[in-house]
Every structure is written in C-alpha cells, then in structure tokens.
C-alpha positions as CSV (number, residue, x, y, z in Angstrom):
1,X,-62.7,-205.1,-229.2
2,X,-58.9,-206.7,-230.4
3,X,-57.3,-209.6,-229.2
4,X,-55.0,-207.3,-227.5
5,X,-57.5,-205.9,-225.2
6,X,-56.1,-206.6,-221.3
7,X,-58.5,-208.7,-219.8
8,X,-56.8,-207.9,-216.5
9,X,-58.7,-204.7,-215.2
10,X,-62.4,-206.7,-215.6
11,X,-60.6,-209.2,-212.8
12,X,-59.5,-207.0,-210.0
13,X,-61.7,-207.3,-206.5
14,X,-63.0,-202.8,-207.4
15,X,-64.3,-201.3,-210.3
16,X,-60.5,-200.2,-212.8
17,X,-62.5,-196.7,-213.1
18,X,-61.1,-195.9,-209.3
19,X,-57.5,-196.5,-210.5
20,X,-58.4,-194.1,-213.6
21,X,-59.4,-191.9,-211.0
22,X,-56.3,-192.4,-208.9
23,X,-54.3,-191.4,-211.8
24,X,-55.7,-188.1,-213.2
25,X,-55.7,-187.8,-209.5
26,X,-51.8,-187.6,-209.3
27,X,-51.4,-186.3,-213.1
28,X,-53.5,-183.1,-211.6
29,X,-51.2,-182.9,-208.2
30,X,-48.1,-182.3,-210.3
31,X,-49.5,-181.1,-214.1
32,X,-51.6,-178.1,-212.9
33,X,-49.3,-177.5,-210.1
34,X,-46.3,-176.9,-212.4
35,X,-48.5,-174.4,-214.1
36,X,-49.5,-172.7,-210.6
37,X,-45.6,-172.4,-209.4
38,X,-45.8,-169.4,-212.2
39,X,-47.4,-167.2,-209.7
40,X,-44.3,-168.0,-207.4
41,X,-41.8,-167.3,-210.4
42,X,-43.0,-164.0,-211.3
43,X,-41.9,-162.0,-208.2
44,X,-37.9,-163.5,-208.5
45,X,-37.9,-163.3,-212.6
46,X,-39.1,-159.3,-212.0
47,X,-36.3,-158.9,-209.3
48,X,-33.4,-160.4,-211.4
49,X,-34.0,-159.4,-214.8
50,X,-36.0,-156.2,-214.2
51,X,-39.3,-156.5,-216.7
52,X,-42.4,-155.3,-216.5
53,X,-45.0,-157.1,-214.6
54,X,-47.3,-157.3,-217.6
55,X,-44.1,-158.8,-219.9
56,X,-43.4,-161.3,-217.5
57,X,-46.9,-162.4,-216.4
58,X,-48.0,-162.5,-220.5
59,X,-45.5,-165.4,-220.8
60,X,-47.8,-167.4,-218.9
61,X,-51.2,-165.7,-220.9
62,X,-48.9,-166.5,-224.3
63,X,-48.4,-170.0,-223.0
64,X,-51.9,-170.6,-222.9
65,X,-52.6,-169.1,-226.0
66,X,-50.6,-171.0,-227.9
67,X,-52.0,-174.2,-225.9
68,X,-55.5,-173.2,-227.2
69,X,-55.0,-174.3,-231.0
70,X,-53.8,-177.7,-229.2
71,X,-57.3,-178.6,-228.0
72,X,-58.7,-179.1,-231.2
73,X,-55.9,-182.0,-232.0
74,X,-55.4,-182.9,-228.8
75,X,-59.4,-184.0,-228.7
76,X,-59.1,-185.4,-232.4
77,X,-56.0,-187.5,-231.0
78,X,-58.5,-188.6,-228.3
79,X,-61.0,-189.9,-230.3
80,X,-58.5,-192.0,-232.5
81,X,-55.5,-192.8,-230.5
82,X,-57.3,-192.3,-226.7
83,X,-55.6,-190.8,-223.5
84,X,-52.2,-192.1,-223.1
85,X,-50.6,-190.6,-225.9
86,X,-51.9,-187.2,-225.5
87,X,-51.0,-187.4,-222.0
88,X,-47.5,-188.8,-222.0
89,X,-46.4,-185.9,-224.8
90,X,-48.2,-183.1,-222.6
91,X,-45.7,-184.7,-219.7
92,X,-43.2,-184.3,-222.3
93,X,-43.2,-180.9,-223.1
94,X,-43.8,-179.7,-220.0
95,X,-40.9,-181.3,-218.7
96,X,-39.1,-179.7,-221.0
97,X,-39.9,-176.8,-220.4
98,X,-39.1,-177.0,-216.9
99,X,-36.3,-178.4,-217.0
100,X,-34.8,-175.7,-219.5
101,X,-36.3,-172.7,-218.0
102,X,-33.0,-172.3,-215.8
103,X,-30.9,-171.0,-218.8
104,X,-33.3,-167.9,-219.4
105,X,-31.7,-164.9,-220.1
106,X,-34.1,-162.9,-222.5
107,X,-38.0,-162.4,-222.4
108,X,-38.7,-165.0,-225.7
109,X,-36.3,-167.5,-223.8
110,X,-39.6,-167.3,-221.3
111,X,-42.2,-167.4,-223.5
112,X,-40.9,-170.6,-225.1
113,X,-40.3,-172.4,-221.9
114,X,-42.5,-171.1,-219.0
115,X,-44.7,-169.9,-221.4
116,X,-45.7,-172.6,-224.5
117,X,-43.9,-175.5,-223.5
118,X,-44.9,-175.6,-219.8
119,X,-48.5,-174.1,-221.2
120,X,-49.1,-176.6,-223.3
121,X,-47.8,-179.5,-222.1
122,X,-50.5,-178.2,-219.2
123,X,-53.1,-178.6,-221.3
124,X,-52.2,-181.8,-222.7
125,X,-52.3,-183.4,-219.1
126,X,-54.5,-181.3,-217.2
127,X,-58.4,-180.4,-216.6
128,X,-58.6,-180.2,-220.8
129,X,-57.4,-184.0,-221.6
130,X,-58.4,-185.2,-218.5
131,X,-62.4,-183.7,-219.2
132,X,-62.1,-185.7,-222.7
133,X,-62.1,-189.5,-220.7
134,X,-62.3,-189.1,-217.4
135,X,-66.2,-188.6,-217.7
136,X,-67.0,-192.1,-220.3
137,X,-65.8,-193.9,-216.9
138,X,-68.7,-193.0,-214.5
139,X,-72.7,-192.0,-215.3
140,X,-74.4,-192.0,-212.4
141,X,-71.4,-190.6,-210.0
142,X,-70.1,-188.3,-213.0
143,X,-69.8,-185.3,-211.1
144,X,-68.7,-186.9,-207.9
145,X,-65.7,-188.9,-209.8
146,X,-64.7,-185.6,-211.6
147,X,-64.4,-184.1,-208.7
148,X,-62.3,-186.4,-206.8
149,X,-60.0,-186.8,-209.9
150,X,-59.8,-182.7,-209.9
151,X,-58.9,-182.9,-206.2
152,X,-55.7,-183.9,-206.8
153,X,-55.0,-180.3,-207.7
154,X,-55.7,-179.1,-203.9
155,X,-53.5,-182.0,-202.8
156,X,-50.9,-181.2,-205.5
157,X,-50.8,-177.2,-204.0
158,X,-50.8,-177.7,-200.2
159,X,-48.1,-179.6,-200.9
160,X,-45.7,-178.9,-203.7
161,X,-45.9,-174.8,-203.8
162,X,-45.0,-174.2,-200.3
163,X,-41.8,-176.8,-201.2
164,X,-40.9,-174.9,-204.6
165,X,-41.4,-171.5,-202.5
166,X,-38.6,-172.9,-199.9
167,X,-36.5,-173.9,-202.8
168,X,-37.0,-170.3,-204.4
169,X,-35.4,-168.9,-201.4
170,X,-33.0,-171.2,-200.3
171,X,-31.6,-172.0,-203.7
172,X,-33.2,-169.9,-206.2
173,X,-35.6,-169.9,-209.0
174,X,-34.1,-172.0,-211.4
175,X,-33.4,-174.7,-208.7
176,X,-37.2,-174.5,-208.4
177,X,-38.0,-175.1,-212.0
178,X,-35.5,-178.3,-212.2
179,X,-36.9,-180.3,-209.5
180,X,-40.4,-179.3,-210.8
181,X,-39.7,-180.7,-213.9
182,X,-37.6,-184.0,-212.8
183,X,-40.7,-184.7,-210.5
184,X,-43.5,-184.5,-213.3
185,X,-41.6,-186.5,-215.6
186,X,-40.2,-189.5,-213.5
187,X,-43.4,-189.9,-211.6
188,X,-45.9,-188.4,-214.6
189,X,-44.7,-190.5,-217.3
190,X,-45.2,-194.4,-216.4
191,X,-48.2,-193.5,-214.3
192,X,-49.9,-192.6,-217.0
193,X,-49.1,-195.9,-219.0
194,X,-52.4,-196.9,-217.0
195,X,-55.1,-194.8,-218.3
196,X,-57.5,-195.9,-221.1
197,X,-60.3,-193.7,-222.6
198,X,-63.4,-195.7,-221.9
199,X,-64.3,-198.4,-219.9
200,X,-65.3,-200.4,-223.0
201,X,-61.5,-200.9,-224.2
202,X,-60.7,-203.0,-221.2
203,X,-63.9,-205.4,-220.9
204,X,-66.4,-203.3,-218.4
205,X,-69.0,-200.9,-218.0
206,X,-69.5,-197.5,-216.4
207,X,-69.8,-197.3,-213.1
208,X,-68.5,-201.0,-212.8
209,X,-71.9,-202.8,-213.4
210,X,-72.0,-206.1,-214.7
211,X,-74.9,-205.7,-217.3
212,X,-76.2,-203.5,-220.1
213,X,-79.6,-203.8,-218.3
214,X,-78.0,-202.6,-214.9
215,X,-76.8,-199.2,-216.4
216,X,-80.1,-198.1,-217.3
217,X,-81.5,-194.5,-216.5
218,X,-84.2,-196.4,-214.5
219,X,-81.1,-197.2,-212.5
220,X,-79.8,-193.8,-211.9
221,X,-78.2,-192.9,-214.7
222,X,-78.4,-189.5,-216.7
223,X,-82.2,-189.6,-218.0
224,X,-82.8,-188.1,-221.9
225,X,-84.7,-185.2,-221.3
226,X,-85.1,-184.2,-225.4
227,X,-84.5,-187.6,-227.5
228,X,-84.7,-185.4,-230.7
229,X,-81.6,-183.8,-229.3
230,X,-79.9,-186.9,-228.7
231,X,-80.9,-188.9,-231.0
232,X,-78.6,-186.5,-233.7
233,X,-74.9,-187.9,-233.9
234,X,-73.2,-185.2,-233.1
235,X,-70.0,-184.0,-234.8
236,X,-67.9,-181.0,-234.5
237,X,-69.7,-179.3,-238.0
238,X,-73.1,-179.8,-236.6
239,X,-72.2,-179.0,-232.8
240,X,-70.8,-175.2,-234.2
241,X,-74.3,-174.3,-235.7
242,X,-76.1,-174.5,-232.5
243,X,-76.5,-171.9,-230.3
244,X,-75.7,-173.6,-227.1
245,X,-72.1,-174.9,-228.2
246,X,-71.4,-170.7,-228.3
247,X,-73.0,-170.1,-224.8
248,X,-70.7,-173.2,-223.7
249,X,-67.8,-171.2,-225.6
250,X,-68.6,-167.9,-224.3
251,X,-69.4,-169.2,-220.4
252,X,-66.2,-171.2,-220.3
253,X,-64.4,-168.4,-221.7
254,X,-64.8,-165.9,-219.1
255,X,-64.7,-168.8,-216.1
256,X,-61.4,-169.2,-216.7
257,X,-60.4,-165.3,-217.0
258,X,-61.6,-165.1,-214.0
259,X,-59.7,-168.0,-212.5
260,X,-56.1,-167.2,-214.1
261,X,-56.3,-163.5,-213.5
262,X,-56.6,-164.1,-209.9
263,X,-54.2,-167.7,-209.7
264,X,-51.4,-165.5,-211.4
265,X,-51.3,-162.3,-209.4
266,X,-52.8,-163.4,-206.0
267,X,-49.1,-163.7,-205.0
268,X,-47.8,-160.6,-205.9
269,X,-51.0,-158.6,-205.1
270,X,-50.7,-159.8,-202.0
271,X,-47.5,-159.2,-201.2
272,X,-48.0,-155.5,-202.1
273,X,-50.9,-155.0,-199.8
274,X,-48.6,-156.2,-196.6
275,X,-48.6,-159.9,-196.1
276,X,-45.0,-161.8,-196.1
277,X,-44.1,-163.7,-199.4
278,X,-44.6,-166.9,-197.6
279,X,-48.0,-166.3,-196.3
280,X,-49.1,-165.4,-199.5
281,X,-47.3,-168.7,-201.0
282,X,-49.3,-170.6,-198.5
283,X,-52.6,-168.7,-199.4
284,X,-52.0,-170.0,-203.1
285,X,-51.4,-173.4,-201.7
286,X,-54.3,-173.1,-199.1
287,X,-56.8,-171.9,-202.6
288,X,-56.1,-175.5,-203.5
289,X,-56.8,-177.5,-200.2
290,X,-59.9,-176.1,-199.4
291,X,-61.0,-176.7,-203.1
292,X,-60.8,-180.6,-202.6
293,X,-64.3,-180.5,-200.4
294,X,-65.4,-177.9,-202.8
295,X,-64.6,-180.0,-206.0
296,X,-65.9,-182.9,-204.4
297,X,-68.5,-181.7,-202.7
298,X,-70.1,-179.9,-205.4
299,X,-69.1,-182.3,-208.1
300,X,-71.8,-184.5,-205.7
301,X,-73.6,-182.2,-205.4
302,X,-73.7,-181.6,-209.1
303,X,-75.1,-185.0,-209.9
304,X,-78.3,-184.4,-207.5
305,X,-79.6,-180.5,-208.5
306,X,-77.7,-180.4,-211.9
307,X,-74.6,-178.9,-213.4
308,X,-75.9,-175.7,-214.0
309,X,-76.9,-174.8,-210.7
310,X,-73.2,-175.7,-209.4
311,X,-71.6,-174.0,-212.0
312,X,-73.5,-170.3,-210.9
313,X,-72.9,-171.1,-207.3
314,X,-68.7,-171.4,-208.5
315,X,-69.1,-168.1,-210.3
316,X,-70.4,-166.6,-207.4
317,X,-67.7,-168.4,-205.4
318,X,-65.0,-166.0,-207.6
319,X,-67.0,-163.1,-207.3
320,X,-67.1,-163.1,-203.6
321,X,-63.1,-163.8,-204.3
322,X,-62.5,-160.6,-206.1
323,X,-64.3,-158.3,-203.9
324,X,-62.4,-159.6,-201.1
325,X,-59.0,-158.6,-202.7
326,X,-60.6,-154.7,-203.6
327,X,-61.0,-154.6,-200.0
328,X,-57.9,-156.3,-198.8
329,X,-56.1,-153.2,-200.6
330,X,-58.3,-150.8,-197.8
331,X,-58.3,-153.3,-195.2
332,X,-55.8,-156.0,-195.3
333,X,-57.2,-158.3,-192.2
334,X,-57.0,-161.6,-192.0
335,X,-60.3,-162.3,-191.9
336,X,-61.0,-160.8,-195.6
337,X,-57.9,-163.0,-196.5
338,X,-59.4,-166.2,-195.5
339,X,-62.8,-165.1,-197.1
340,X,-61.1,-164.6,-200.6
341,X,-59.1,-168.3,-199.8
342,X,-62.3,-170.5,-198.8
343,X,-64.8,-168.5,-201.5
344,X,-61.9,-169.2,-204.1
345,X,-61.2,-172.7,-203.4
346,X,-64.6,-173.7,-201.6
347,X,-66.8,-172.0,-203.9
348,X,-64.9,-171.4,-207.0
349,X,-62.4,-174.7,-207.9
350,X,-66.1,-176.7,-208.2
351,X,-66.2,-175.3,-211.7
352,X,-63.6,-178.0,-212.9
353,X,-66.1,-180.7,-211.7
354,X,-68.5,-180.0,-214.0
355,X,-66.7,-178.5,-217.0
356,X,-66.7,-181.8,-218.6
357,X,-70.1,-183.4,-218.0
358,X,-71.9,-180.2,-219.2
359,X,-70.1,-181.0,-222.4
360,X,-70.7,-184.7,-222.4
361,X,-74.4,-184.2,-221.7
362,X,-75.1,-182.0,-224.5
363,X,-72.8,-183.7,-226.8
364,X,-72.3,-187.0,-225.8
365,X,-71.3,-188.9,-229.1
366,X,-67.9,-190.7,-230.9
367,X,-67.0,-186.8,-231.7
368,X,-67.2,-185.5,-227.9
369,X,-63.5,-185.3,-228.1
370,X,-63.4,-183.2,-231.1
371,X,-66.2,-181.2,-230.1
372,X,-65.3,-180.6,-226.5
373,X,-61.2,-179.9,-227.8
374,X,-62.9,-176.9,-229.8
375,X,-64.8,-175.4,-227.3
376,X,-61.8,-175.8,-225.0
377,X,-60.0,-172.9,-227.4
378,X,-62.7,-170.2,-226.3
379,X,-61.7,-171.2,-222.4
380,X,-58.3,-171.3,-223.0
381,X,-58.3,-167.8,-224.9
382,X,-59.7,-167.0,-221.7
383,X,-57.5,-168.3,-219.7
384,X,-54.7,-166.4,-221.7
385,X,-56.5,-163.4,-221.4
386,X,-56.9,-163.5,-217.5
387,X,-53.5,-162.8,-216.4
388,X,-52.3,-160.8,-219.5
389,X,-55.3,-158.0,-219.3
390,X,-55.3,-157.9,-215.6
391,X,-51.3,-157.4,-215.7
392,X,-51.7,-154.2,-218.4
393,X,-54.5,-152.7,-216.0
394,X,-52.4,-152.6,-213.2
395,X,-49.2,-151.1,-215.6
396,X,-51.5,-148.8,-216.8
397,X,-53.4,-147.4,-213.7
398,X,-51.2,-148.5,-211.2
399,X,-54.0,-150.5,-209.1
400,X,-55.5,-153.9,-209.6
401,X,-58.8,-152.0,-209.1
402,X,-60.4,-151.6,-212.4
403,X,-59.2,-155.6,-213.7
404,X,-60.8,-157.0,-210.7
405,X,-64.4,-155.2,-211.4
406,X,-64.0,-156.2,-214.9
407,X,-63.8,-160.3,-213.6
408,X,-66.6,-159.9,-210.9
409,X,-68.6,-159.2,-214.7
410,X,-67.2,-161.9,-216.3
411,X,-68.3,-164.5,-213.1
412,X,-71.9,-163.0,-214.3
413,X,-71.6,-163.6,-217.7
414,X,-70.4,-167.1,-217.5
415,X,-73.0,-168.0,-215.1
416,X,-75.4,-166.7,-217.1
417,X,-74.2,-168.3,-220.6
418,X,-74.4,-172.1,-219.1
419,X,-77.4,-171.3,-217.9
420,X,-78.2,-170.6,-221.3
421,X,-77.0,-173.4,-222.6
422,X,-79.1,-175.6,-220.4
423,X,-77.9,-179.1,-220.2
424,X,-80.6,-180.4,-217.9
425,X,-83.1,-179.9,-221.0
426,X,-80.7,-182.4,-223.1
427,X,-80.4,-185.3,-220.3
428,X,-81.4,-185.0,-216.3
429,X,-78.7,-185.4,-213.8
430,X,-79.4,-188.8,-211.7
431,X,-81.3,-186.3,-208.6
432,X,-83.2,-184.8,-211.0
433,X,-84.1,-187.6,-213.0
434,X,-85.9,-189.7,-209.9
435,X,-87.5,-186.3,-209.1
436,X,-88.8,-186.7,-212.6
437,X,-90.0,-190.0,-212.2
C-alpha cells in the first residue's frame, strides 16, 4: 500500500463498500439504460430512413461485437490500472456516441455511433467492468451486494425510458439521443472518480470487518470446497485448458442471446401484435423495475442455495418470457403481457447477480480480471448475436416465431452449461457452507 493511499474511507461511521455500491448503482441507471433506449430508436430510425429491421437492429448486435475484443483489455486494464479508468473512458465513448448520433444520415454513420461507440462504452461501464470489482468488496453478502448494485438498472428503466420515449415523440429521436448523452456524461463522469477495485487499496476489509481473523469462512464466508483447485494461481493460460472456463463461455454465451434478442425487439414486436407504442415503452421500462426484487432477491438468495441453482431458475425465468410473446401473437391479453414482464424481469434480470461470483469462485486470483474479461467475449458474442439473428428470422419468415423457439433452447443450454461448470465444488456459498458444517 503507497503513501498515497486515502486513509479517508477506513474513517467514515459505514463500511466505503456501500458507497461502491451506490455508485455502480447509478453508473448501471444511466450506462445500461443508454444501451436499452436502442429498442426505442429502432421503430423512429425504420420510419425516417426506411431500412430493414435486421440492418437497423444489427447496429446494436455490431456494437456489441466490436465491444467483445474490449473485454480482454478492459479486464487486463483492471488488473493494473483498477476501475476508474476503464470506467471513465467507457463514459467517454458512450457519450460520444450519443451525443453524435443526431447527424446520422447513412447506415455506417449508425454502426459507428449507436452501434460501437455507444456498445462499447456499454461495456466499459456496465455489468462487464462492474462484475471485475464489484465482487472483491463483499464475501459473505456477494450475491446480495451484486444484486443491489445491478438494481440500479430497474431504477435506471422505470425512469429514464418512459422520459426518452416522451422526448422521441415530442421532439424527436435525435433530441432523445443528446439529452441521453449529456446526462451520462455530466452525472457518469465524476461519480465514478469514487470507485476503487478492492477494499485493500483504501485501508479495509471485505465486508467491512476489522480483522483478518473476523473474515474467516468459519465466519460465513465462501468455504474451499476443493483446495487442490484453489490452491493453483490461476491465470488466463491455465484458466483456457479447463473444461469449466468453456462451459462458463458457452452458458454465458447463450444467457445473453437470450436476453438481447428479447430487450431489442420487445418494443417493436409488441407494437405489431396491437399494444400502443407507449405501453410497450412502459413494458420495457416495467422489465426493469420488477427486476430490482428479482436481482436482489435472488442475488440473496444466491449466497444461501448457491449460484447455480439461481442461475437455472433465471433461465427458466426467460423461457417462460418467450413463450409468453409466441402466444401474445395468438392472444394478445394483458394478462400474457404481464406474465412475459414479471417472468423477464422477476425471474430473468437475477442472472446479472451472479454472473460475476460464478467467475470469482472458480477463479478467484490476481488474473480474475484477465480471466473473467476473456470469458466475457463468448457472452458478448452472444449478446451480438441475440438481436442480429432474431432480426434476419423475422426478415426471412416474416414471424418472430421460429427465433423465439430457438432462445427458449438456448435458456436450456445455458442452464445446463453452469451447471456444468459447478462452482459450488470449487468454494461453498456462505448457506451452503454452515450446512456443511
């Protein structure tokens, strides 16, 4: 530890970690949301310009491509420089982005700004970054804190989308877009100035205890399930030749298919089966405030039957989503409309609580960043792929039908690959370890 380590957090009357918390809290609200407001984009960006749905939506899939070859740096940057610079350029460029989308007026002019700027300053702020520090701050509330921090998304949503949706149609798109962009970067930028990447760099402990002997897992802490396992020190070279960094790859990978697909065309899809644009604005936002009790709550619930567990019942959460919108297109009732809104953001949004303690738990180390970064490509090539592949299916067959079958597989496979994966046989989440005992 330098000299120039502030001494100031270890003196406040609460544990710092909270106000770390607080933060990503806010830096979720307005980072993910800016990324969400795409689904609200598409229908006035087909309208004026006249391109295909799949063109338009594969600005945002292209985005996120792009963003995935970031993740690999952007977790190397974490482990040498820690949060705040990762963070405040991901504010950076999708600020930009924002702020430049107005003056669009050809399909690459997208790409570059809604698309990889917006994309991947995303991913430099959002559940990626925030999943490489967030989790060194808490052990034996791990899942509970990640949920709360991930929360901030619902909050974000209720409250920002059905604001950009009023701005869409009183002043227009691009309108839209500029105060998006203003907001993240006046309020994103020294908020962020805050944030450290482990409790360590500012005098404390996880979980705010006040002695090495107090954060033992005979105090509720994750308990080592396979020292061997452990016991290796994990780097990114070694973490690639195991079998359970490519279940983590391939599980993550299809989660967030499955979540993009949906987040991108909900709007639009629902639109076309007979609801208003601004109830299906609000249904977006809605997704998002129900899934603050569902982050939370499962993220809690996380830390007492184990991550694995959670992360099935959030697959199932999206499944029960996508049959929901195959039958809205027979039977568009309310009542299926709320099931696909609480399964969605009830069920579904707990996969973010998790997403980053899985990884820590298996590869907990100095090269967690590194090795968390890489994995992170796999989900964000699924992410990319969500939206674009759903987009061509409906171009091609002219129904949403066949792409939303194809996701209530990939909820299976994920589920089925962390499973795989097992992180309860490396370390035992604080329930499971006083079971154990």
């Amino acid at each position: 530890m330098t000299s120039a380590t502030p001494r100031w957090p270890a003196h406040l009357p609460f544990y710092f970690g909270w106000v770390i918390i607080g933060v990503a809290f806010v830096t979720m609200a307005i980072g993910v949301t800016a990324r969400t407001a795409f689904s609200l984009l598409l229908p006035p960006l087909i309208q004026e310009f006249g391109w295909d749905r799949g063109e338009v939506a594969g600005a945002f899939s292209f985005g996120f491509l792009v963003s995935a070859f970031l993740s690999p740096i952007a977790g190397r940057m974490m482990d040498r420089q820690g949060p705040r610079v990762v963070i405040l350029a991901g504010v950076a460029l999708m600020s930009s982005g924002l702020l430049l989308a107005p003056w669009i007026a050809r399909p690459w002019q997208l790409y570059l700004t809604l698309g990889v700027l917006v994309g991947c300053g995303t991913n430099l702020a959002g559940y990626t970054v925030q999943s490489l520090y967030v989790p060194n701050w808490f052990v034996r509330r791990r899942g509970l804190a990640m949920g709360l921090a991930f929360s901030g998304v619902g909050i974000g949503a209720v409250i920002l989308l059905p604001w950009l949706q009023s701005l869409i149609v009183q002043q227009g798109w691009r309108a839209a877009s500029h105060a998006m962009g203003l907001l993240a970067l006046i309020v994103l930028a020294p908020l962020n100035l805050l944030v450290w990447r482990r409790p360590t760099d500012v005098g404390l402990l996880p979980d705010g205890v006040r002695s090495i002997d107090a954060a033992r897992p005979g105090r509720g802490a994750a308990h080592i399930v396979d020292p061997a396992w452990t016991g290796i020190g994990w780097t990114l070279r070694r973490a690639i030749r195991t079998g359970r960094f490519w279940w983590l790859s391939l599980g993550f990978c299809m989660a967030l298919f499955v979540w993009y697909g949906v987040q991108v065309h909900q709007t639009k899809y629902l639109v076309e089966v007979g609801f208003s644009p601004l109830t299906a604005a609000w249904a977006l936002g809605i997704v998002s405030l129900v899934g603050i009790p569902g982050q939370i709550g499962l993220g809690a619930l996380s830390d007492r039957i184990g991550r694995e567990a959670v992360w099935a019942i959030a697959c199932l959460g999206f499944a029960i989503c996508y049959a929901a919108l195959i039958a809205l297109e027979h039977t568009p009732s309310p009542a299926l409309l709320y099931l696909m809104v609480l399964a969605q953001g009830c069920l579904g949004y707990g996969l973010t609580s998790v997403m980053g303690p899985i990884v820590l738990e298996i590869f907990e180390g100095p090269h967690y960043g590194s090795i968390m970064g890489t994995i992170n490509i796999a989900a964000i090539c699924g992410g990319a792929l969500g939206p674009w592949v759903t987009g061509l299916i409906h171009d091609r067959t002219g129904s949403y039908q066949v792409a939303f079958l194809i996701a209530i597989l990939c909820c299976a496979v994920s589920a089925a690959s962390v499973w795989m994966a097992s992180p309860r046989k490396i370390r035992s989440v604080p329930g499971r370890a006083r079971v154990g005992r």
